[in-house]
N, C-alpha and C positions, 0 to 999 in steps of 0.2 A: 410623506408617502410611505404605507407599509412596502416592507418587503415581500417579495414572492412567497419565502418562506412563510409569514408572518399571515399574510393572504389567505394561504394555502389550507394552516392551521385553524382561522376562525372560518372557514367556510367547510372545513370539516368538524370544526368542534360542535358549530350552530346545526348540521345534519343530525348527528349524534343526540344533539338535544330534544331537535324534534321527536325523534326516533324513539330516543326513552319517553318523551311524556305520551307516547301513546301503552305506554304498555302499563299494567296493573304492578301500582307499589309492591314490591314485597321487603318484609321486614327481616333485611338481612347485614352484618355488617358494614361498615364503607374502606375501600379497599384504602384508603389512606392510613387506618390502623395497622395495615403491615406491612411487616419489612420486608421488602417486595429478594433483597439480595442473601437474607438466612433462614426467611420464615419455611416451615414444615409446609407441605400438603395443606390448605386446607380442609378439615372434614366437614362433608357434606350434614347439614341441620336435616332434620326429619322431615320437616313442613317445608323444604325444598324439593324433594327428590322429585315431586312430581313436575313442577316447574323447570326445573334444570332437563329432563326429559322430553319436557315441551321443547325448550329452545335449540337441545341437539337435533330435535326433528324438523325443524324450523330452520337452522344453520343449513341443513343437507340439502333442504328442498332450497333456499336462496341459492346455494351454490350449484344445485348439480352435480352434488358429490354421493358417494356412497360408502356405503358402511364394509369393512374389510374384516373377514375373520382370520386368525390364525392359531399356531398352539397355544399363544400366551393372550389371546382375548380379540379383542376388537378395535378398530381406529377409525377415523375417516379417511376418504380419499379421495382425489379432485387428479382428474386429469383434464390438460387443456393444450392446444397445438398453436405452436407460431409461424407465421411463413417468414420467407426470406430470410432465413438463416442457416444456410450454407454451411458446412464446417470448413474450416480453413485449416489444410494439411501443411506445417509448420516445417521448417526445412532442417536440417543440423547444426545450422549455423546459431536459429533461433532455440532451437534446445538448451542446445548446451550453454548461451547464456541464462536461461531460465535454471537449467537445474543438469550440471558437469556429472556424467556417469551415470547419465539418468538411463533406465530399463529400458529394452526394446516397444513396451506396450505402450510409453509415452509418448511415441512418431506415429501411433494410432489413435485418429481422434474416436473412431468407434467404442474406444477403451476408455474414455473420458466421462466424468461425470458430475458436473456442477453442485454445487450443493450451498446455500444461506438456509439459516434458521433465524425463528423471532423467537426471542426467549420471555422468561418472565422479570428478567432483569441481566444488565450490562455487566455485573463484577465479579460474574462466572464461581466457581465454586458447588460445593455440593447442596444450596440451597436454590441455586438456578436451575429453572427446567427450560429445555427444546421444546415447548407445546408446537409448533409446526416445524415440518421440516422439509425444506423447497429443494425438489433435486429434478437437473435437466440434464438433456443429453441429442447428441444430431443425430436428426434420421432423414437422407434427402436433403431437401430443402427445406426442411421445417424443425424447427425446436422443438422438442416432447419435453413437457411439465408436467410432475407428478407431485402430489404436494400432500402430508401427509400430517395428520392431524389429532391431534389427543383431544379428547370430549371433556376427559375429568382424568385426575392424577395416576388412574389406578391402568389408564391405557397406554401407557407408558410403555411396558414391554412388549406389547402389540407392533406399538411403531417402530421401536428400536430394534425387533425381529424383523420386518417389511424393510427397514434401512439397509440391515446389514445384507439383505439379499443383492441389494441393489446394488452394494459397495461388489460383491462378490462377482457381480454379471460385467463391472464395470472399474472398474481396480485405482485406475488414475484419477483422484480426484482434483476438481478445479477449483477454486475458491477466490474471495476476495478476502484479504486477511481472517480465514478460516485456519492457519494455521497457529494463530495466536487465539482464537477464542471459539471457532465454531468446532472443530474438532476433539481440542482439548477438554469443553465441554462435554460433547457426545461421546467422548471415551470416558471420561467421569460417570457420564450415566450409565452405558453399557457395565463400568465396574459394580456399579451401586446395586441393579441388577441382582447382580452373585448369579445369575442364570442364563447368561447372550455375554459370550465372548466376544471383544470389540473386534471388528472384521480387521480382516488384514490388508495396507495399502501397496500396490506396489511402487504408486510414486505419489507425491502430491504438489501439486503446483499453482501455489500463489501469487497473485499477481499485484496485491497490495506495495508492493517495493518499485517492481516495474512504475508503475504507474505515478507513485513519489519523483522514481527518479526523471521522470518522460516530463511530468508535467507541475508539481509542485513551483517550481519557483515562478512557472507561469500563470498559474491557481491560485496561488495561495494555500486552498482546502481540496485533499481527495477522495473526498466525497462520491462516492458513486455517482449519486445524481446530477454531481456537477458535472463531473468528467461524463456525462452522458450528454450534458446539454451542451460543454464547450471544446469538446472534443469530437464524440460522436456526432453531433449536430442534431441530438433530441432532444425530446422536450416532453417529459412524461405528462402535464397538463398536471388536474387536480392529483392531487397524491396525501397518503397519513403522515404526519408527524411522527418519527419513529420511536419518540420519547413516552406517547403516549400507549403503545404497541402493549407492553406489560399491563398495565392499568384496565385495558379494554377485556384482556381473555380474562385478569382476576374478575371481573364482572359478570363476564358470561360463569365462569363457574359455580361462584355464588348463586348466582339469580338468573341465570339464562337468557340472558339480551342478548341474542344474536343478531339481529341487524347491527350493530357495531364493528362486529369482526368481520365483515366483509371487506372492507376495503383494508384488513391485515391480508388478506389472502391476494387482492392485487397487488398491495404494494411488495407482497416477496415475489409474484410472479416477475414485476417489474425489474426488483433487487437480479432475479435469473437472467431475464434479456439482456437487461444493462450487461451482465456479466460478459453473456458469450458477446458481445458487439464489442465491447471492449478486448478479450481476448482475442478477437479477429485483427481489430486494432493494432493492438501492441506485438504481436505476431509479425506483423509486415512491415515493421516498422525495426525488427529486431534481426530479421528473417532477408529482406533485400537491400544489399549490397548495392544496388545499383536504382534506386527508388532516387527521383528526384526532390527530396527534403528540404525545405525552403526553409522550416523554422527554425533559430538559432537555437530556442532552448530544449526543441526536443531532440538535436545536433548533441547539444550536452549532455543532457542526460544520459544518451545513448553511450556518447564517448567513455562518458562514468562509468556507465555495466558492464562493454569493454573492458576496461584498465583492469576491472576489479575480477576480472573472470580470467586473466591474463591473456586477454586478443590484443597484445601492443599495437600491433599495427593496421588494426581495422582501427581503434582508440587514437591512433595519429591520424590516420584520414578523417574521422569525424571531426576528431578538435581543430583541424584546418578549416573545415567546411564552417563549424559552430561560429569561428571566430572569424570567417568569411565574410559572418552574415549579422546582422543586427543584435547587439549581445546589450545588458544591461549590464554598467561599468564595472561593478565587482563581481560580476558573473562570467564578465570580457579576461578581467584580471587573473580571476583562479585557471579559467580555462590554459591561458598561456603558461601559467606555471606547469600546468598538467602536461602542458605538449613539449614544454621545454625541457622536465625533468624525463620524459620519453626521450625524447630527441636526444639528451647528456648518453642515456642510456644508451641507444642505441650506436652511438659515437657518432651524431651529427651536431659535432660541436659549432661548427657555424651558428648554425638554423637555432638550436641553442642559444649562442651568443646575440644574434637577433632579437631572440624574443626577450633573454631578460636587459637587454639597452632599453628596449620600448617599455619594460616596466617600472621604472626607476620611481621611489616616490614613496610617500608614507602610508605604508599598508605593510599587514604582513608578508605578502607577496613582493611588493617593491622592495622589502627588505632582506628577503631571499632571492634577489634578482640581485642586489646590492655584493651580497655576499658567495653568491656564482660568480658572478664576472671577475672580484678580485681572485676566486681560487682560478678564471681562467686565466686568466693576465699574469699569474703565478706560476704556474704549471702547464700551460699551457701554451702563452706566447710569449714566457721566457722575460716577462717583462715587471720584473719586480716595480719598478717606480711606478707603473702603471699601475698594478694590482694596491699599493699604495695610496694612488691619490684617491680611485674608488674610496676604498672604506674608509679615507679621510671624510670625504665627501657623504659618506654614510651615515660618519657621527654627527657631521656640519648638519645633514637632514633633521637626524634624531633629537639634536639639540632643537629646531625650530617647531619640532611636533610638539617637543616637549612644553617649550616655554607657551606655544597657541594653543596647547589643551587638545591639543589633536591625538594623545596616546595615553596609555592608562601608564601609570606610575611604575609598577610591577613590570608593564612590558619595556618602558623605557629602559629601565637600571637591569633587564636580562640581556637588552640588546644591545644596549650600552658596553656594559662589560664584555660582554663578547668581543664587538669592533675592537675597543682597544686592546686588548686581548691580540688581537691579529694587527691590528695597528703597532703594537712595540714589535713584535716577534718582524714584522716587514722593516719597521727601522732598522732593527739588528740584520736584518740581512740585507740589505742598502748599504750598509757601513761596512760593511765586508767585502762586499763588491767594491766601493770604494777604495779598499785598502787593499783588494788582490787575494783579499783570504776566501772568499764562498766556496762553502762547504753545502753540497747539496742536502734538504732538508726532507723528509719523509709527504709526500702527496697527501690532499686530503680526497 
């Protein structure tokens, strides 16, 4: 049986085909001849212009869009309205995990503004272009999408002037891994330019990481689309191939097949919704303290941005909760390390010593749970033969991972050495205490 994905693509490919064989051959390159990630501009052939003229008039009319002047030329433009989305005013808590010292204008969503582009290719650089550019923002209860559009190469600064205003009305921008390639991008271009200095941000806020840390181990892929259908609980129906996205507008350029880019212009409206649903999402999930959270792994993740933001002790109640609850075993594992090097920290060495007993076992964490317990039995409860027979017991493990193929080579003879390492140094101090002589030795 295909896949969704797979589905999804031959029933938009077989559209497309239709689509072109109604329209009159014209004799024009095939966009397979170029390199979609360093080629130039294409320039427009003679015995196109009229054609390519046909198809922008034809794009506007399918869409509903209209044509945009300013000082530097002209673009398209498509505005379109969504209900039921609400903005969701984010609390301090939820900030400053997302972004520590972040502006005043960031706990306003009216100051917010979403932004995905479809480019002409994936591997960014100064031969990649922005040809659309999808930016949203709440008003009420409805989402406002504006979506802005290059005809041909040369409208380029049209849009990227109509961008920057947009950035200027609206400062905080929101993105899904736009800080690694939709920004970086669009600052490239405004360079390239030499004429629209790239707007100024005052904050920007991605939610590509979030969204890893929430829900990848229970995904797999975070995919937008996905995390719309098994998170948000949508289900965008038919949808483009976004591989194919490049390939469709170098077509309309050459030769002006506009019915193809239609469904580029849903699927970035889509790319927007998804977005803000998801930021509402992950907001309330980052943002309430007191949400009844059922799922273990989005407990962890949580716990994760926590530790790493330095909230310890909202990070010790989640990883209680995580580990509460239905954990996948080496997911179970690291989690308790997390709570138990907390807990060391916070000098709850009990709760500590708890967690790494229940760890014990061949993993790197049972082997750092190995080697806590002998420093606490050392230094702790004073019990050297104790802290002894642990990392006896340690290497006895190490030896049986070894010889079952249970450990990589490398890790063996690091760990190995180690224990005994700490195994003679506890002889020698057994034998002192035996003989009257202990001399106390520096803590680790």
């Amino acid at each position: 049986m295909a896949s969704n994905a797979e589905s999804v693509s031959r029933i938009m490919g077989d559209r497309f085909a239709r689509l072109k064989a109604l329209q009159r051959p014209v004799p024009v390159p095939r966009a397979e001849e170029v390199d979609e990630s360093t080629a130039s501009p294409p320039r427009e052939l003679p015995d196109c212009e009229a054609h390519a003229t046909t198809g922008s008039q034809r794009l506007a009319t399918l869409l509903g869009a209209t044509i945009r002047r300013n000082d530097h030329g002209e673009h398209l433009l498509l505005h379109s309205c969504h209900g039921e989305y609400a903005s969701y005013t984010p609390d301090p808590a939820a900030l400053h995990l997302l972004l520590p010292d972040a502006p005043a204008e960031v706990a306003d969503p009216k100051q917010w503004l979403f932004l995905d582009t479809e480019t002409t290719g994936l591997s960014g650089g100064t031969g990649t272009y922005p040809f659309l550019v999808g930016l949203a923002w709440w008003e009420g209860a409805e989402l406002k999408v504006e979506q802005l559009f290059m005809r041909e190469y040369s409208e380029e600064p049209s849009l990227l002037s109509a961008l920057a205003e947009r950035v200027e009305e609206r400062p905080v921008l929101v993105t899904f891994n736009g800080k690694s390639f939709d920004w970086p991008l669009l600052e490239t271009r405004f360079r390239m330019t030499r004429s629209i200095p790239p707007p100024t941000l005052r904050a920007h806020l991605d939610f590509l990481h979030p969204a890893r840390n929430l829900w990848r181990l229970k995904l797999g892929s975070v995919k937008l689309s996905q995390l719309e259908r098994h998170v948000l609980n949508w289900d965008r129906g038919e949808d483009l191939d976004s591989g194919q996205i490049p390939r469709l507008y170098l077509d309309f350029v050459r030769s002006g097949y506009a019915e193809p880019l239609v469904p580029v212009f849903l699927h970035n409206q889509m790319d927007l919704r998804g977005l803000a649903g998801l930021v509402n999402r992950i907001l309330s999930i980052l943002g309430d303290e007191k949400s009844a959270m059922q799922d273990g792994l989005e407990l962890y993740g949580l716990s994760r941005i926590c530790e790493r933001r330095g909230q310890a002790e909202r990070a010790r109640r989640t990883y209680e909760q995580s580990i509460g609850s239905v954990l996948p075993t080496e997911t179970d594992r690291i989690a308790r390390a997390a709570l138990a090097r907390l807990a060391k920290r916070d000098g709850d060495i009990e709760r500590a010593r708890e967690l790494w007993q229940g760890m014990l076992g061949n993993s790197r964490e049972g082997y750092e749970a190995y080697k806590q317990l002998a420093i606490y039995y050392e230094h702790d409860a004073c019990d050297v033969r104790q802290a002894l027979a642990t990392t006896s017991e340690a290497l006895a493990q190490l030896r049986r991972a070894h010889q079952a193929g249970m450990i990589s080579a490398g890790n063996y003879r690091k760990a190995k050495l180690e224990f005994e390492h700490r195994r003679s140094r506890l002889e020698r101090k057994t034998g002192k205490l035996h003989l009257g002589l202990f001399e106390d030795e520096s803590s680790e």
